[in-house]
ROFI-855431 format. One record per atom (N, C-alpha, C): z, x, y. Coordinates in pm, whole numbers, padded with zeros to 5 digits, always signed. Example, Ala and Ser with C-alpha at 12.3 -4.5 7.8 and 13.67 -1.06 7.14 Angstrom:
+00780+01319-00569/+00780+01230-00450/+00780+01320-00330/+00708+01285-00225/+00714+01367-00106/+00787+01290+00003/
% end
This chain:
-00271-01401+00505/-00384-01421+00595/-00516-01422+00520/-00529-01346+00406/-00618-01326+00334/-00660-01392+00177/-00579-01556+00207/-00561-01573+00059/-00695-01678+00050/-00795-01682+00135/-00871-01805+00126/-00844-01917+00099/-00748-01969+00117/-00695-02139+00113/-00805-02243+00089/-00826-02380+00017/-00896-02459+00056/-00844-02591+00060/-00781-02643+00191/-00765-02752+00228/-00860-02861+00190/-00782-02984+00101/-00822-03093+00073/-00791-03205+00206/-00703-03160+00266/-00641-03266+00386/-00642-03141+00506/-00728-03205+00628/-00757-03149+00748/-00644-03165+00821/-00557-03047+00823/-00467-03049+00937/-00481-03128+01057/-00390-03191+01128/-00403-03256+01260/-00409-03166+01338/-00518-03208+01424/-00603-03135+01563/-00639-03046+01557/-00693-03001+01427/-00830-02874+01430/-00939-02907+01440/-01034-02901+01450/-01169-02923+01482/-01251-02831+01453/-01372-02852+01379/-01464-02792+01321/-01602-02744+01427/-01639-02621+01427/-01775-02601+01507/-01815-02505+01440/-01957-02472+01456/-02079-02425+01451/-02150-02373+01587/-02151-02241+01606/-02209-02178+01694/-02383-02131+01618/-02491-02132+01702/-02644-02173+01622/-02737-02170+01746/-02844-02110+01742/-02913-02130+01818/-02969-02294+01895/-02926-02379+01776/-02938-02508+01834/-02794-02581+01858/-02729-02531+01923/-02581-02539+01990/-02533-02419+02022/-02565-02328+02119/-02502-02196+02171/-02348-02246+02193/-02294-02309+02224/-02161-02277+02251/-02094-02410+02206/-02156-02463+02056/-02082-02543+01917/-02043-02674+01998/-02057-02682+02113/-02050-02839+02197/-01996-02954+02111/-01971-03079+02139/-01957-03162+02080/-02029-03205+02078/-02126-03279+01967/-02224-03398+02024/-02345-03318+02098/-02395-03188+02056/-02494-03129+02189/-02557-03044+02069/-02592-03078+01944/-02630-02953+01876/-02762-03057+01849/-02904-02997+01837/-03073-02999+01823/-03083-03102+01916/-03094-03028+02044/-03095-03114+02162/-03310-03066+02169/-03350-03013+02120/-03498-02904+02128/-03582-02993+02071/-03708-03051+02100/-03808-03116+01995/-03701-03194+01934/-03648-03308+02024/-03622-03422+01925/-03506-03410+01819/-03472-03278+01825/-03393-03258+01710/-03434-03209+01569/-03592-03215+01561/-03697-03163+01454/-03674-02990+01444/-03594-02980+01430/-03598-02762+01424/-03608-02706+01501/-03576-02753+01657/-03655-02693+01815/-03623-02590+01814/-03534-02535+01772/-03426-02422+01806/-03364-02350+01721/-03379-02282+01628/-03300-02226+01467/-03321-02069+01530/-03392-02007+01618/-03376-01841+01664/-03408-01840+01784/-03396-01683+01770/-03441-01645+01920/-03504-01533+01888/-03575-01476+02023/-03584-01344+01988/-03524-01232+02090/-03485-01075+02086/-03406-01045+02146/-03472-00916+02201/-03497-00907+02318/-03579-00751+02311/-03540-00655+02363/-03574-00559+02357/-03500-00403+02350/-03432-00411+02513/-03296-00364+02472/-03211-00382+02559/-03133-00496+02624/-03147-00580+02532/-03106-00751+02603/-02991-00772+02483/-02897-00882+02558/-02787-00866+02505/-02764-01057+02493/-02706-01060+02380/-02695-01214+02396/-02558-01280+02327/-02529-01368+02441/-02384-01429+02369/-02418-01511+02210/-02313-01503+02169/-02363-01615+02015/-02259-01675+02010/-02152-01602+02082/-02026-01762+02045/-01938-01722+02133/-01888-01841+02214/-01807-01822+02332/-01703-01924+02341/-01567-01880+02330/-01479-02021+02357/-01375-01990+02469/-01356-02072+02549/-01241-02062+02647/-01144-02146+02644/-00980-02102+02643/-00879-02215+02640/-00867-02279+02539/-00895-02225+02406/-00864-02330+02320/-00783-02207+02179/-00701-02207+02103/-00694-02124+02011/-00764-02197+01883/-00781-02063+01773/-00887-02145+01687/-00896-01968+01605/-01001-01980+01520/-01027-01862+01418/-01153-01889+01359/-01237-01747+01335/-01368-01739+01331/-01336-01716+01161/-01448-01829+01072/-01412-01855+00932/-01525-01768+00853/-01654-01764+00938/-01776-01721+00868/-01834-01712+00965/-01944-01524+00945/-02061-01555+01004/-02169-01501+00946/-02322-01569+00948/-02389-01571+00925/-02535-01504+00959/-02581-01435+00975/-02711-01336+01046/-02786-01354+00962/-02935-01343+00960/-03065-01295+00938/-03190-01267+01020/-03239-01153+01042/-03313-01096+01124/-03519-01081+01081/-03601-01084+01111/-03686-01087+01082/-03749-00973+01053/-03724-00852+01092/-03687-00708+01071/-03570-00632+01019/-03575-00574+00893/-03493-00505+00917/-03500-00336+00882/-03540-00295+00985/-03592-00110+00974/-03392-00063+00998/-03416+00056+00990/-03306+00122+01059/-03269+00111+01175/-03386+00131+01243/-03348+00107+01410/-03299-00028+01425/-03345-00146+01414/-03270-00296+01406/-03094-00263+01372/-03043-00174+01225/-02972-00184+01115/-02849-00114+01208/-02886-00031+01286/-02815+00054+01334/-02844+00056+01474/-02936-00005+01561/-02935-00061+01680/-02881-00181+01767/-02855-00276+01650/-02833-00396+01758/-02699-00370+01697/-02595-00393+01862/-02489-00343+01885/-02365-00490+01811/-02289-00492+01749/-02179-00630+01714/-02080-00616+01776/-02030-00689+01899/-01880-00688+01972/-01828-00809+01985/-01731-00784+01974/-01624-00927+01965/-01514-00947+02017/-01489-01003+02123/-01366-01002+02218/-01281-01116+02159/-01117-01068+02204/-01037-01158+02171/-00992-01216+02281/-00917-01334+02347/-00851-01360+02421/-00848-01343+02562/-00972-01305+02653/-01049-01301+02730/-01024-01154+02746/-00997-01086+02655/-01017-00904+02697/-01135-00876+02736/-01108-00738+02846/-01278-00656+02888/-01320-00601+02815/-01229-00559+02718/-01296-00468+02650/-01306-00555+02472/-01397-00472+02400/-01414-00564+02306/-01316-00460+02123/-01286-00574+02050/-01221-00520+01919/-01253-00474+01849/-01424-00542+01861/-01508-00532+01745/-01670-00440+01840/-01679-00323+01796/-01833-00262+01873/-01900-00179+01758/-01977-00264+01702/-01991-00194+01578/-02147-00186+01565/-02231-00099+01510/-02368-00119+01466/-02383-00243+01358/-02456-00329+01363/-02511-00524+01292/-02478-00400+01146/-02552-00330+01113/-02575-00320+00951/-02452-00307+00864/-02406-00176+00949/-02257-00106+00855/-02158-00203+00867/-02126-00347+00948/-02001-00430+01018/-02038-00517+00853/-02179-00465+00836/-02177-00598+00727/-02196-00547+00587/-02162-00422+00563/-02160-00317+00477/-02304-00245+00399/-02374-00273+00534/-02546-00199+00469/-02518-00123+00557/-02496+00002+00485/-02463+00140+00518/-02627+00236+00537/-02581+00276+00626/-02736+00420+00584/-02890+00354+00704/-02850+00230+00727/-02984+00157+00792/-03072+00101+00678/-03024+00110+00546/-03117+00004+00458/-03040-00095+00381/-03097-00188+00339/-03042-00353+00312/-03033-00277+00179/-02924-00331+00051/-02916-00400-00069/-02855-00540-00083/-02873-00587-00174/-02809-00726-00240/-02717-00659-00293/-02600-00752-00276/-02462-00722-00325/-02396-00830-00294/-02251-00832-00320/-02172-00940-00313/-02004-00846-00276/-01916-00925-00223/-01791-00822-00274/-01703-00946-00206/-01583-00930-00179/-01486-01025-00174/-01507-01089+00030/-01565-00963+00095/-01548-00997+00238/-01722-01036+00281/-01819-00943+00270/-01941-00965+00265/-02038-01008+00165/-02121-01035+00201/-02272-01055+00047/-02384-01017+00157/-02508-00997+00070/-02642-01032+00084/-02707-01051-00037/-02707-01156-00076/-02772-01256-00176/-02890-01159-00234/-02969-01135-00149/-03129-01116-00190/-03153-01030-00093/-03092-00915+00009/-03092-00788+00081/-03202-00902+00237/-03127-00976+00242/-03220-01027+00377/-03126-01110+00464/-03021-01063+00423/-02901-01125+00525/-02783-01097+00534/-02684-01116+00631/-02536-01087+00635/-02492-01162+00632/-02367-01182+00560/-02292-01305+00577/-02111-01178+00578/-02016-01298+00627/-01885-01226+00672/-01811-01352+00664/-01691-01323+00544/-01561-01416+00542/-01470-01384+00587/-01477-01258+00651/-01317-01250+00714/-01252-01310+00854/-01106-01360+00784/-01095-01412+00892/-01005-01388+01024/-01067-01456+01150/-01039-01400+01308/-00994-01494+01368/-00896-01490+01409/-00778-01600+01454/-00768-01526+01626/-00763-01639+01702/-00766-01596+01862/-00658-01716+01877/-00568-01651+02031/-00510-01742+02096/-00607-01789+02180/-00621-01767+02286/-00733-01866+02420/-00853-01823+02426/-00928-01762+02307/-01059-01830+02302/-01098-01673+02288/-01271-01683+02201/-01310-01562+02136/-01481-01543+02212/-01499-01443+02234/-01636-01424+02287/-01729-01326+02174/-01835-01326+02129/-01942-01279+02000/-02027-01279+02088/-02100-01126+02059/-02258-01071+02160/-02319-01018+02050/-02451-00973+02062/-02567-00879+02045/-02588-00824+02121/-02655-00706+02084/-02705-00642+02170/-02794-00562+02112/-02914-00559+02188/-03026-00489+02133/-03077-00342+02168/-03004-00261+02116/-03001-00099+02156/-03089-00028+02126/-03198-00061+02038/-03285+00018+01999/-03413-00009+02093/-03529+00068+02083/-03632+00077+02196/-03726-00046+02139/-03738-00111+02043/-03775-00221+02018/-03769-00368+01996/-03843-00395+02051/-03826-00570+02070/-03824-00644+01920/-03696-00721+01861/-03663-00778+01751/-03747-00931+01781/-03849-00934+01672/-03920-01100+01705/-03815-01204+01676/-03730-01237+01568/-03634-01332+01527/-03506-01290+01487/-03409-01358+01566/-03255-01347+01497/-03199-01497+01486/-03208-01501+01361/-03139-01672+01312/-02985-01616+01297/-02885-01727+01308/-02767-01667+01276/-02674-01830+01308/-02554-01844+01251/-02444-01933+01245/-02309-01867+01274/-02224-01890+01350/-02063-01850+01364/-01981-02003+01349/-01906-02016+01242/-01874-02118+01199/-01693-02100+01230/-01674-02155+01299/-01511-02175+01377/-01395-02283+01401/-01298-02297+01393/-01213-02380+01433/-01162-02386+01541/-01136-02516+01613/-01031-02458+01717/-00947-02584+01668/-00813-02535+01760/-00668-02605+01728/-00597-02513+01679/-00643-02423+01576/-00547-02346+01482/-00407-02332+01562/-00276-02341+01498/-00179-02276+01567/-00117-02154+01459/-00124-02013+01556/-00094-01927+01501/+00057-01876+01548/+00141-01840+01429/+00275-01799+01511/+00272-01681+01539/+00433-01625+01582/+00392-01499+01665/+00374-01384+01595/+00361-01382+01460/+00302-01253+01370/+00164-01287+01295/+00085-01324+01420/-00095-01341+01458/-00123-01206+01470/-00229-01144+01402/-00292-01066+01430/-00460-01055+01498/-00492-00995+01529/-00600-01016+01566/-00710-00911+01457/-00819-00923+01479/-00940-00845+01383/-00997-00719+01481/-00984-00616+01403/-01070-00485+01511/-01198-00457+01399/-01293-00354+01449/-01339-00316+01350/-01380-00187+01440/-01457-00013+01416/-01448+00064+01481/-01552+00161+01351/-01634+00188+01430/-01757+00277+01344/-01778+00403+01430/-01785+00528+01398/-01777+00620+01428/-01850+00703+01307/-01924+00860+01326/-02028+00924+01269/-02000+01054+01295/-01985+01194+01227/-01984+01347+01214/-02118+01348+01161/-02185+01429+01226/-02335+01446+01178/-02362+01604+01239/-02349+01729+01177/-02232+01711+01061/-02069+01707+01057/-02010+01724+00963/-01834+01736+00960/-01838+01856+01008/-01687+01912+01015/-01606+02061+01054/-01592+02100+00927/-01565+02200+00875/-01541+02256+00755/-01385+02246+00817/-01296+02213+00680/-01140+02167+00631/-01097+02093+00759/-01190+01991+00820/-01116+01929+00958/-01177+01799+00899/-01069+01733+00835/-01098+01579+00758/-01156+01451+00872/-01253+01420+00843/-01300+01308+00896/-01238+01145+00910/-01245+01115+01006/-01116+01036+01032/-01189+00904+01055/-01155+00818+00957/-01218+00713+00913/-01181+00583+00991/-01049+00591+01064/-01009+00487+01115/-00928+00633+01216/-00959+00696+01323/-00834+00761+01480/-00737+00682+01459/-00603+00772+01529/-00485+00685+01540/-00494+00583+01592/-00441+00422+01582/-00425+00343+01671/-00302+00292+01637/-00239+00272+01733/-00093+00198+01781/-00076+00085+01804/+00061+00029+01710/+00079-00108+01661/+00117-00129+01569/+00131-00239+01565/+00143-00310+01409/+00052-00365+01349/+00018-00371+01244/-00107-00401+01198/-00181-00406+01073/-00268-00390+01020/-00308-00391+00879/-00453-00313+00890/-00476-00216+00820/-00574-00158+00769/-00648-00215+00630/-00747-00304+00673/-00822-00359+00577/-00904-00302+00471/-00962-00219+00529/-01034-00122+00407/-01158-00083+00523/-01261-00048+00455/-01391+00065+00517/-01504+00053+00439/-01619+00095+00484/-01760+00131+00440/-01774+00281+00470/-01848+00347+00401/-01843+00504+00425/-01965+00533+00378/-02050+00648+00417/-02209+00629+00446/-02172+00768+00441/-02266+00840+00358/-02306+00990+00343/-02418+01006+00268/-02482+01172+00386/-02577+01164+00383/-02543+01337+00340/-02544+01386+00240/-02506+01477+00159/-02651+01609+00256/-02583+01730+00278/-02593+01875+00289/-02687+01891+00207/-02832+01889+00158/-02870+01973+00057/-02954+02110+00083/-02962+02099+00225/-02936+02257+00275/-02854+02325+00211/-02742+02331+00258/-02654+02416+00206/-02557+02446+00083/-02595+02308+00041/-02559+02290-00134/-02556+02202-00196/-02708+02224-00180/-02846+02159-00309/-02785+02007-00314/-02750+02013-00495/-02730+01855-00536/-02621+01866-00595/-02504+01968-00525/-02404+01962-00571/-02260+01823-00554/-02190+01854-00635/-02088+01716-00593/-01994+01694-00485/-02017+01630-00403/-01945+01581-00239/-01840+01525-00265/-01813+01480-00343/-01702+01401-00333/-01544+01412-00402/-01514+01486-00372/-01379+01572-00449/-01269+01523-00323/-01323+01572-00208/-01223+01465-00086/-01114+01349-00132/-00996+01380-00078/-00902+01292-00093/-00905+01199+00049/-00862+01094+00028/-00855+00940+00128/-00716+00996+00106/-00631+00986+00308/-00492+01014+00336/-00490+00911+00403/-00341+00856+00428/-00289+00728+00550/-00212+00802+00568/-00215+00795+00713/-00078+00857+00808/-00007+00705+00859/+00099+00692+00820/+00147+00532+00848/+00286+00613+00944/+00299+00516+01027/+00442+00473+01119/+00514+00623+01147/+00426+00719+01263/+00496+00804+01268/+00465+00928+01166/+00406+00941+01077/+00347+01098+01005/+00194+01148+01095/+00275+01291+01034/+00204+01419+01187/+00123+01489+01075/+00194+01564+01018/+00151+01684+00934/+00117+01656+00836/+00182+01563+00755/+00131+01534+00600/+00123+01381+00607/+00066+01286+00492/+00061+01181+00522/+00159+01130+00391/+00173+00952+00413/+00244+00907+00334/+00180+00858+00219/-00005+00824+00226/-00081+00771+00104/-00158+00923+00070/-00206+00913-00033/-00286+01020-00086/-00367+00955-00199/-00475+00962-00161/-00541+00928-00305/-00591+01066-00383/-00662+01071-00480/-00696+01170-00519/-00864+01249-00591/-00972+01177-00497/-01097+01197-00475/-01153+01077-00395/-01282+01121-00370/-01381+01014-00309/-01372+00896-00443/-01449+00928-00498/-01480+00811-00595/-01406+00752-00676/-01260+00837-00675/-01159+00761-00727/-01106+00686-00633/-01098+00696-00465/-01071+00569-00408/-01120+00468-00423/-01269+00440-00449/-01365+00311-00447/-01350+00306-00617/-01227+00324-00700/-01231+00247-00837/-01306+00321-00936/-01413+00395-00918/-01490+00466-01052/-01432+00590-01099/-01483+00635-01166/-01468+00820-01155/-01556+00909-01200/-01526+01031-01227/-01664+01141-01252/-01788+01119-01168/-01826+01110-01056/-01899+01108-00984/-01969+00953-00939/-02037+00882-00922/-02047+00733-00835/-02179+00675-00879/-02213+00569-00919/-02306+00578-00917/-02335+00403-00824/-02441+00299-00846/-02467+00216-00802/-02396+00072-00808/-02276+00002-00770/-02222-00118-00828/-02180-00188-00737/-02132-00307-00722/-02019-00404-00619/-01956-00489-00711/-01811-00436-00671/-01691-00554-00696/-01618-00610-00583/-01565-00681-00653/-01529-00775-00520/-01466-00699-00419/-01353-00573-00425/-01305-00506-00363/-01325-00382-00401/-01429-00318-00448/-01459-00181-00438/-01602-00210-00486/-01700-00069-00452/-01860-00065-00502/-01932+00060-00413/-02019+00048-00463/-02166+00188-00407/-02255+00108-00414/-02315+00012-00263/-02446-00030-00267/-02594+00071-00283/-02509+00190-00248/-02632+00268-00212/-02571+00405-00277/-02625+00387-00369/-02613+00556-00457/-02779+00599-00483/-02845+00682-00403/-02973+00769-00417/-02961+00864-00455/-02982+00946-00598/-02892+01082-00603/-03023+01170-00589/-03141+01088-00585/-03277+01198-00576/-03228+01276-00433/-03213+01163-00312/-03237+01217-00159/-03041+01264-00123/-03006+01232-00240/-02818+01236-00231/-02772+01154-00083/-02829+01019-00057/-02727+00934+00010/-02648+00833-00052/-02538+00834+00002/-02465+00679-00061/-02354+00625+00031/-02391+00474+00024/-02286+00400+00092/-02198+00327-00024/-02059+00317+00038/-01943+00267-00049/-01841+00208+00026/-01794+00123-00023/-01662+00056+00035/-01532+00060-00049/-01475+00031+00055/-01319-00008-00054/-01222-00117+00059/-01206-00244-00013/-01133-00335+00046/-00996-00353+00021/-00860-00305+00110/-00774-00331+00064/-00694-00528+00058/-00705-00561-00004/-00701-00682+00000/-00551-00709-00101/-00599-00696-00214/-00489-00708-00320/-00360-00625-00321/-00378-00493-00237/-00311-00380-00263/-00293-00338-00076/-00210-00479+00021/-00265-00457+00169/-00187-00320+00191/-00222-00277+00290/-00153-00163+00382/-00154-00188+00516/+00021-00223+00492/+00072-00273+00590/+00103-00130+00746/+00104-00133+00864/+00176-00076+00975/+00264-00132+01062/+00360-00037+01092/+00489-00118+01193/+00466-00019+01376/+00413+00084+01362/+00400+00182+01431/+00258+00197+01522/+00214+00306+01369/+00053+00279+01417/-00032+00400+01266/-00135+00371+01276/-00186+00386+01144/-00328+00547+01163/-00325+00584+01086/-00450+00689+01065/-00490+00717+00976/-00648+00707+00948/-00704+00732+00794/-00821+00841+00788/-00805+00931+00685/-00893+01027+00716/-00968+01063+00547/-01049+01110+00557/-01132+01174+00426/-01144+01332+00434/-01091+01402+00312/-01162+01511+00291/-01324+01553+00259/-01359+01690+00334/-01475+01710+00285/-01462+01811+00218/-01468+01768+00095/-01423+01833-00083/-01535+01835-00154/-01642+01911-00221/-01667+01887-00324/-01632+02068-00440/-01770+02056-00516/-01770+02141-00589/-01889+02180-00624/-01891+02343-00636/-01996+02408-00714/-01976+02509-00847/-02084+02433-00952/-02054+02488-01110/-02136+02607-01078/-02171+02649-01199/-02206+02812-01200/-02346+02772-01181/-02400+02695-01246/-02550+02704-01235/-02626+02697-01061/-02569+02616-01009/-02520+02562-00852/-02515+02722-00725/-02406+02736-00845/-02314+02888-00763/-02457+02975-00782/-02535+03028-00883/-02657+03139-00899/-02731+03109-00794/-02773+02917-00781/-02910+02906-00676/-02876+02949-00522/-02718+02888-00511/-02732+02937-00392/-02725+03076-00363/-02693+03119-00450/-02635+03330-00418/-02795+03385-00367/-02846+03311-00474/-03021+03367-00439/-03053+03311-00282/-03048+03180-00282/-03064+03153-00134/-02986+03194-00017/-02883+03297-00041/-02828+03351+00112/-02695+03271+00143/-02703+03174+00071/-02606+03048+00135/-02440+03077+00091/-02339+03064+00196/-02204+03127+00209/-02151+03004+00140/-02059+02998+00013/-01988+02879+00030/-01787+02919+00045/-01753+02799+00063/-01598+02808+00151/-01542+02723+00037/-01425+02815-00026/-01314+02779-00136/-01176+02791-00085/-01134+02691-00119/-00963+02724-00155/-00896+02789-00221/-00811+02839-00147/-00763+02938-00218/-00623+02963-00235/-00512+03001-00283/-00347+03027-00252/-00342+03041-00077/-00392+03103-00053/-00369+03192+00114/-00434+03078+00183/-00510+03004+00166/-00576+02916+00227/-00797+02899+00218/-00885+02845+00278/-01027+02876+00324/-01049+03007+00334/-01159+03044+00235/-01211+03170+00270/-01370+03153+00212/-01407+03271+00205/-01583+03285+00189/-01545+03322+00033/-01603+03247-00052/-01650+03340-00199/-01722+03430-00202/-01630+03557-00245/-01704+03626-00262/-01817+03629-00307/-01939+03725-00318/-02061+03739-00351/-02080+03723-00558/-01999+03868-00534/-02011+03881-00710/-01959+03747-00756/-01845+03686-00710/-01807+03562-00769/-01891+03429-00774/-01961+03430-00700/-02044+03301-00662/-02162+03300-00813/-02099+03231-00878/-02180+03203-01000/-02158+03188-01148/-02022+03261-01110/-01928+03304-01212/-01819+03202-01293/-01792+03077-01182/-01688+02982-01237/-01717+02852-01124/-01654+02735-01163/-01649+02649-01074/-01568+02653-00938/-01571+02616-00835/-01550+02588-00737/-01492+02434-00638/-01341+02446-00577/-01359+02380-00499/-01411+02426-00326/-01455+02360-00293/-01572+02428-00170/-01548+02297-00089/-01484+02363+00042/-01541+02288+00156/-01638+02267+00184/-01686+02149+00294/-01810+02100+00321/-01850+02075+00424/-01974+02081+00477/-01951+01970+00584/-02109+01934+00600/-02134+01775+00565/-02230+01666+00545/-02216+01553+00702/-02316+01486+00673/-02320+01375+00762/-02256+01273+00729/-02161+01192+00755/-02082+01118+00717/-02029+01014+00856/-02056+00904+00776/-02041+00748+00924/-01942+00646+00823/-01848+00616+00898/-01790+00467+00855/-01773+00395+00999/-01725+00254+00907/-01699+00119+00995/-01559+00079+00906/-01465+00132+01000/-01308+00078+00990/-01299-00071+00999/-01203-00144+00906/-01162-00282+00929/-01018-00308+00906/-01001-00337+01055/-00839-00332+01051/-00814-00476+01136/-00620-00541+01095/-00586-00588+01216/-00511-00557+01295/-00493-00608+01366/-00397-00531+01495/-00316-00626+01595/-00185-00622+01658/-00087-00719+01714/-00136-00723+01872/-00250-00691+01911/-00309-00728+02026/-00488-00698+02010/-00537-00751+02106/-00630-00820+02119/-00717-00691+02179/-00674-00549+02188/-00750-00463+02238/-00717-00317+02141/-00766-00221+02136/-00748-00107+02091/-00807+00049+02179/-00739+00145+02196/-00796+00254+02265/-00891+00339+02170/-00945+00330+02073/-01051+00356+02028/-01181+00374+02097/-01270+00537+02068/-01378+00565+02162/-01467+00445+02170/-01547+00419+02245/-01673+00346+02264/-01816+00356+02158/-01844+00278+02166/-01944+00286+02012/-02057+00419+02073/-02062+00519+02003/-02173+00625+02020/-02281+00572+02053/-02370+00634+02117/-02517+00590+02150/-02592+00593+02031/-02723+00479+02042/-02801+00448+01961/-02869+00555+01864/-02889+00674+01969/-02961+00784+01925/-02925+00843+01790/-02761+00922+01861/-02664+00934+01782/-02639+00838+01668/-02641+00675+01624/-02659+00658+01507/-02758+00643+01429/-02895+00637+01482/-02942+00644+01360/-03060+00768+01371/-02991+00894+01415/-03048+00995+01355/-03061+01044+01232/-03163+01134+01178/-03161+01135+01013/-03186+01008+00933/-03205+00900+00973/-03244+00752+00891/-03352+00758+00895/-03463+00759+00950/-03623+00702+01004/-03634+00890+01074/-03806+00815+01018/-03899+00941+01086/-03908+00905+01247/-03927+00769+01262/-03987+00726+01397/-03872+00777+01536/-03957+00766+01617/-03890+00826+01719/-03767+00766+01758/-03675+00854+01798/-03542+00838+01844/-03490+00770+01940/-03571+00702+02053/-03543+00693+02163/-03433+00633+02205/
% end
C-alpha cells in the first residue's frame, strides 16, 4: 500500500481531481469559474468557529493521493485549533479528528522545515501529506476553526482519484491525537488506546513538554515504546528499549529528519521536543486489534540528585520490590532510574478494516493548546 508506485500508463477508468478553493468539489470542467478564471478563488477565510468542507465525494470509490495546506497565520492557536476530520464511506463519525499542526507533524504549535517520507514543510509555511486513503463510496475532508480567532487565509489542494478498485483487504486511514498534561507516575501513556481489527499501525508524532519543576533539565527519555498486538493484556509482544532509541538516535536527541525517523523540535533551553517515527519499512502488521504505549522513564545523575534534595523535590525509582520514594540520604549519591510525569501529546497513524474507530473524541481546544502561548485560552 505504501510503495509509492509511478504509473507510466493510466489505468482504465480512474480519473484524476483536484479539490481547491477554485473547484470545491473537483467537478469536471467547473474549476476558476471566479473573475474569468484570472485567480478569483485560490482561499478563503475561516472564522472562529466555522467549519468548512474541502473535499466531498459521493458514490464513487477512489483514494486521497496528496494534501496540501497553507495558512496565513500560523500561532499555536491556528496549529492546534483548527480541527482535521476525515470521513470514510459516508460514516457519522469521522477516522481522522486531529489538531491541522500535529496530523502534519508540527508538534508543540510551532512550524519547522523538514522533510520525511509521509510529510514536508519546505520552508516551515506549509503542510503537505502523501499518505495514502483509499475509500469505497466516497470520502468527506472538513476544517474546522476551534480557536477564538478568525483565520484571514486558508489556501489548500486535496488531490484524488476516483475509479480506484480496491479488493477486499482495503484498508482504510485513521489518525487519533490525544494529550496527558501531566502523565500518571508508572501509568504509560498510550500513544495509540486499544482499537479493534485488523489493521496497520503506521507510526506517530510525540510532543513533550518536559517537568522542569520537578526535575530541572534532567533526561526524559529512558521510556520504552510497547505494542500490545492480537490479544496481549499484561505484557506486550514489541518492546523497544528507550525514547530516543525508538526514533533511530541515541544518548539523548537532538534536532534532525529522516525520511522515517527525526526531532523537528529539540529546545533543550525550554526542554520541548517533537519527534516521529514512521513505520514504513519495518510495517506492524494486526489481525485482532493493536495498543501502543510509552514509558515515562527518565533519569537523575548526582549533580541533578543534590539540586533537587535542596529544593524539597521527591523523586520515584525503581526498584527490585517495585516504585518507591528515594530515599533522602540517597538522592545525590548515584544515578537514577526515576519515574515521571511531563506533558506529553501524540497523533497516532494507523489503518484499519473499517471505516470507523471507537476512539475518544478529539479533546477540547482549551485542553490542547494549553502551556503553548501566553494568550488567552479561550
Amino acid at each position: 500500500m505504501l510503495r509509492f508506485p509511478f504509473h507510466l500508463i493510466t489505468p482504465a477508468g480512474i480519473e484524476t481531481r483536484w479539490a481547491s478553493p477554485e473547484n470545491w468539489l473537483g467537478a469536471k470542467g467547473q474549476g476558476a469559474t471566479t473573475r474569468g478564471g484570472r485567480k478569483g478563488s485560490p482561499c478563503f477565510p475561516l472564522k472562529a468557529g466555522e467549519s468548512k468542507v474541502l473535499a466531498d465525494v459521493q458514490g464513487h470509490s477512489g483514494m486521497v493521493r496528496r494534501i496540501w495546506i497553507t495558512i496565513s497565520d500560523r500561532p499555536p492557536q491556528f496549529l492546534r485549533g483548527l480541527k482535521l476530520e476525515m470521513f470514510w464511506d459516508g460514516a457519522a463519525t469521522p477516522a481522522v479528528a486531529v489538531p491541522l499542526g500535529d496530523f502534519f507533524c508540527q508538534g508543540l504549535g510551532q512550524m519547522t522545515a523538514f522533510e520525511n517520507a509521509l510529510f514536508s514543510s519546505p520552508e516551515a509555511r506549509s503542510f503537505n501529506c502523501l499518505i495514502p486513503m483509499p475509500f469505497r463510496e466516497g470520502m468527506k475532508i472538513v476544517v474546522t476553526n476551534e480557536s477564538a480567532d478568525d483565520l484571514p487565509l486558508m489556501f489548500y489542494d486535496i488531490d484524488y482519484t476516483l475509479g480506484d478498485r480496491h479488493g477486499d483487504d482495503m484498508l482504510y486511514f485513521h489518525a487519533h491525537w490525544r494529550r496527558e498534561n501531566p502523565t500518571t507516575l508508572r501509568q504509560d501513556f498510550e500513544i495509540l488506546p486499544r482499537v479493534s481489527g485488523c489493521g496497520r499501525f503506521l507510526g506517530t508524532l510525540v510532543s513533550v513538554i518536559v517537568n522542569q519543576e520537578d526535575y530541572l533539565d534532567s533526561w526524559w527519555g529512558e521510556g520504552e515504546v510497547k505494542v500490545y498486538l492480537d490479544g496481549d493484556r499484561e505484557l506486550p509482544t514489541l518492546v523497544g528499549t528507550g525514547t530516543e532509541d525508538y526514533i533511530g538516535t541515541g544518548w539523548g536527541q537532538g534536532q534532525y529528519a529522516n525520511h522515517f525517523q527525526g526531532c523537528p523540535v529539540a529546545d533543550h533551553e525550554r526542554m520541548r521536543y517533537a519527534f516521529y517515527r514512521l513505520h514504513i519499512p519495518d510495517p506492524i502488521y494486526f489481525q485482532q486489534d493493536c495498543r501502543v504505549t510509552l514509558q515515562q522513564i527518565g533519569y537523575v545523575g548526582e549533580g541533578t540528585g543534590k539540586a533537587l534534595k535542596e529544593l524539597g523535590k521527591t523523586i520515584h525509582a525503581e526498584y527490585e520490590q517495585g516504585m518507591a520514594p528515594v530515599p533522602p540520604d540517597d538522592v545525590g549519591t548515584r544515578v537514577f532510574l526515576v519515574e515521571r510525569q511531563d506533558d506529553v501529546a501524540s497523533c497516532a497513524y494507523f489503518y484499519l478494516d473499517r471505516p470507523t474507530n471507537d476512539l475518544p473524541p478529539l479533546a477540547p481546544f482549551a485542553d490542547r493548546i494549553a502551556a503553548l502561548t501566553d494568550e488567552p485560552e479561550d
